[in-house]
N, C-alpha and C positions, 0 to 999 in steps of 0.2 A: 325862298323856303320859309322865310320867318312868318311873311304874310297869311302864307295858305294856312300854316301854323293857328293862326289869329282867328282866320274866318272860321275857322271847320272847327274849334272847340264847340264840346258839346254840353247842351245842362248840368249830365251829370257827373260830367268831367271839371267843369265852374262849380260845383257841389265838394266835390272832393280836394281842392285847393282850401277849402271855404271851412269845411265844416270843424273845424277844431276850436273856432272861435265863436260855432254857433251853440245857444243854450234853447234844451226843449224846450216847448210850451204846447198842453194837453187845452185845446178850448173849445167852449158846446157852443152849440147851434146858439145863434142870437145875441152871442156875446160881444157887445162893443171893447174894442181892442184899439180903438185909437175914437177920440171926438174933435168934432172941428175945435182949431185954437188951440189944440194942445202943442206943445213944444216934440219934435221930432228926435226923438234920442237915436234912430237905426232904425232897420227895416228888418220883415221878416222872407222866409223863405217854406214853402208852403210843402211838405210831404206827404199830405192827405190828408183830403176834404176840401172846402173849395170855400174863400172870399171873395166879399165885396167892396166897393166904395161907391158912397154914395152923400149924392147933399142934399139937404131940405130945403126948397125952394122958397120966396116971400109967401108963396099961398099955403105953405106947410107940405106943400107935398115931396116923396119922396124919388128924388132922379138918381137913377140906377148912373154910372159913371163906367165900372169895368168888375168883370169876374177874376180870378186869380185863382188858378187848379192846381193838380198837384205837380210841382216841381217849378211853381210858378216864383217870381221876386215881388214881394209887395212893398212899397213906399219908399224905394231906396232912392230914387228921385230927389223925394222931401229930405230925406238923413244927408246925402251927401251937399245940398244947398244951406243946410242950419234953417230950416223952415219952419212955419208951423204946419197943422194939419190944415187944409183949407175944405176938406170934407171928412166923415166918420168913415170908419172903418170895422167891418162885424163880421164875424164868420159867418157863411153860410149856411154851415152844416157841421158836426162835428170834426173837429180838424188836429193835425198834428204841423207843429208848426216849430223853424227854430228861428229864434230872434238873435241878431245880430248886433250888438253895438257899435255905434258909427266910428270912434276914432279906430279901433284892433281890424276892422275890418278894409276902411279906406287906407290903412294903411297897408295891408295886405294887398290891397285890388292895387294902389299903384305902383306895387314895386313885384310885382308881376303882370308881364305884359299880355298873358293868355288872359287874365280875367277884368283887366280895363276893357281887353276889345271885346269880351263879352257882355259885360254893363254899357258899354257904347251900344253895343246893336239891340240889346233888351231895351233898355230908356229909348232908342228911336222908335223900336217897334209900338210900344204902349203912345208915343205921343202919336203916331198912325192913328194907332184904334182908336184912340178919342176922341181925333178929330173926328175919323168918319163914324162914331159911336153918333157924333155933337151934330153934325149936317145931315144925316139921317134922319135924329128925329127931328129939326127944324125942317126939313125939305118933305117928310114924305108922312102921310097919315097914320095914325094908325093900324088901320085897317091891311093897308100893307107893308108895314113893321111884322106884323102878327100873322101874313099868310109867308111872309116870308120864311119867318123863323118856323113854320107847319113844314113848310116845304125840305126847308133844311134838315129837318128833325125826322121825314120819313122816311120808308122803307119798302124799295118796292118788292111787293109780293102779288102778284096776279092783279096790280092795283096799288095803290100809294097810301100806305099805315103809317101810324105813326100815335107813339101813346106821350099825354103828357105827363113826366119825368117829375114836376116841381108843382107847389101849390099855385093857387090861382095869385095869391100874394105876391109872391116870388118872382113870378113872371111878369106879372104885372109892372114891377119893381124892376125888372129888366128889360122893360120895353118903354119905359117912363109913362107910367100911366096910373088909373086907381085899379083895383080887382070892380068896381060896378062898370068904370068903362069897358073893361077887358071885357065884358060877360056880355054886355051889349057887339060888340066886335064880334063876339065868337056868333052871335046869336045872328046880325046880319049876314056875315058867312053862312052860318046854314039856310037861310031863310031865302039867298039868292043862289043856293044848289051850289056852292065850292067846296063847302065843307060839311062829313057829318060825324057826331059824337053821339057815343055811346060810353058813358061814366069817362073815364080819362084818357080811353082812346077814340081815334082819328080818321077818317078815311079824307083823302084828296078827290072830289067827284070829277071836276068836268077840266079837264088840261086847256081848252079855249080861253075859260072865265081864267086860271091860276096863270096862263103865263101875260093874259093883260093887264095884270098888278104888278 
């Protein structure tokens, strides 16, 4: 009984154990909120709007690492080991967010055993996605990085639509790339009939060409 107990708590049930020790914080689009090197004091938890991490490569470029939406845990990973930051961390968008500090917190998560096993299965989840964040874009091109995430994003209506949601920046930044590679990418797609644009939406053309990527 204790077990099933463990598995089946739910976010916003780990929210509600949680939230007395959390303090708001109102932050705009573009805001760094943690830089590489910094000293980890706790982590936040995200109520709306959505971040990121990311690091800057030797060549300065920027690698997108993971998004973080609403009701998401960002950086508790780093607070609970006493770490530094080993990439930045910036909102995405305008967000609402509450920061947690590590000791009132860690100490709360281990002397309740609902919200250890729910920091257990969040921290495994995230080292999942990174990894395959990490051998996706070492293994696969661009080019199918980017019809993927088309394909994922549409909607079918007599045909497969799909608008893009984020700037060319953004996405670029999320599929580790520059915004001039990205345009070039989009621009072969249309150019060998998979994909067509019209300002920020999308149609999927020929299902042969998209499922051999």
């Amino acid at each position: 009984m204790l077990r099933n107990s463990l598995t089946s708590i739910k976010n916003e049930e780990a929210l509600s154990l949680l939230i007395d020790l959390g303090q708001p914080k109102s932050i705009k689009k573009g805001t760094i909120i943690a830089m590489e090197g910094e000293s980890s004091e706790g982590f936040w938890w995200v109520l709306a709007g959505s971040v990121r991490i990311h690091l800057i490569t030797p060549e300065g470029r920027s690698l997108e690492l993971g998004r973080f939406n609403n009701g998401e845990v960002v950086a508790a990973a780093l607070a609970f080991a006493e770490a530094p930051f080993p990439h930045h961390i910036e909102a995405q968008a305008d967000s609402e967010l509450l920061w947690f500090s590590r000791k009132p917190a860690w100490e709360r998560i281990t002397n309740t055993p609902e919200l250890a096993s729910f920091f257990l299965q969040i921290l495994a989840a995230k080292c999942r996605l990174l990894l395959h964040r990490l051998n996706s874009q070492s293994t696969t091109t661009l080019k199918e990085r980017l019809l993927k995430y088309l394909q994922n994003d549409a909607k079918y209506q007599r045909g497969y639509y799909g608008k893009l949601n984020q700037s060319k920046k953004d996405l670029a930044n999320e599929l580790g790339t520059t915004p001039e590679t990205l345009s070039r990418a989009l621009r072969t797609l249309c150019e060998e009939g998979i994909i067509e644009i019209n300002n920020r939406s999308f149609r999927l053309l020929n299902d042969d060409k998209n499922k051999s990527y």
